[in-house]
C-alpha positions in Angstrom: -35.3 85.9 14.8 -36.6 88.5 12.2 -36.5 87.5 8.6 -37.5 90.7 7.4 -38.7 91.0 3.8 -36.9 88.1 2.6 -40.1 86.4 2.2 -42.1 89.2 0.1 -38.6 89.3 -2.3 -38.5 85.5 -3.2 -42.6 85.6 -3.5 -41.4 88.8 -6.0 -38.7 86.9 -7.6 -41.0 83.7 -7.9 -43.7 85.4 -9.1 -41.3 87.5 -12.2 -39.9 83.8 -12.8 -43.6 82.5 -13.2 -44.3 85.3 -15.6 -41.4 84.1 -17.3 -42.1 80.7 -17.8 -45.9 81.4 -19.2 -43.7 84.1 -21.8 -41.7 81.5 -22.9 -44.0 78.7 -23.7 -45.1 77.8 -27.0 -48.4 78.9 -28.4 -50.4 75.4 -27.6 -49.2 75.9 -24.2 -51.1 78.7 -23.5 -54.8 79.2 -21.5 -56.7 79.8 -24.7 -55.3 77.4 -27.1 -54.8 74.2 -24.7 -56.6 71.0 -26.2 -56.9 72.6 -29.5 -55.1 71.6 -32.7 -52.4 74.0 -34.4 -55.3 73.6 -37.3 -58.2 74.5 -35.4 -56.7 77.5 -34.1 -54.8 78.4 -36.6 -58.9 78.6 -38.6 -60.0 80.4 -35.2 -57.4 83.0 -35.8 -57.8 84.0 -39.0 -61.5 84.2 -38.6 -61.1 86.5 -36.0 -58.7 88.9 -37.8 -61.1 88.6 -40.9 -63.8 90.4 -38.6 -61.7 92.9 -37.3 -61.0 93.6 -41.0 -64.7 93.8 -41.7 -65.1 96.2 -38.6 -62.3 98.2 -39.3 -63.8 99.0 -43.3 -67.2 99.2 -42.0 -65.8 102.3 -39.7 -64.0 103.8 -42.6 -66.9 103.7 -45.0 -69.2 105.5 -42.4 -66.1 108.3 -41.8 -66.4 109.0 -45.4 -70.0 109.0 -45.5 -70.3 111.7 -43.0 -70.0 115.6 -44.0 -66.9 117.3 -42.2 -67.6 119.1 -39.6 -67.8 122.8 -40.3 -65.8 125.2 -38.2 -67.7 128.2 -36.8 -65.5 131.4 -36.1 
């Protein structure tokens, strides 16, 4: 007796209800944040968005420090 693919759709469907699951959980449920307090990551956070600031202003200072580029016909 042949089953077919039944067995690679249910891994498929089990697999898209997994992904579901993870979506739907809160944040302190998550790989990164579990065993850390809503305080502590709430500090880790905003620490890394302040350095993305401070990268993304350090790249605009150096655009506007170089000379445009000049166009040769």
């Amino acid at each position: 007796m042949a089953r077919g693919n039944q067995r690679d759709l249910a891994r498929l469907k089990n697999a898209k209800k997994q992904q579901e699951m993870k979506r739907a959980q809160g944040a302190s449920a998550k790989d990164g944040n579990a065993g850390v307090s809503t305080d502590k990551r709430l500090e880790r956070d905003a620490e890394v968005m302040r350095q993305k600031q401070e990268k993304a202003l350090e790249k605009k200072k150096l655009k506007k420090l170089q000379p445009p580029l000049l166009q040769l016909e």
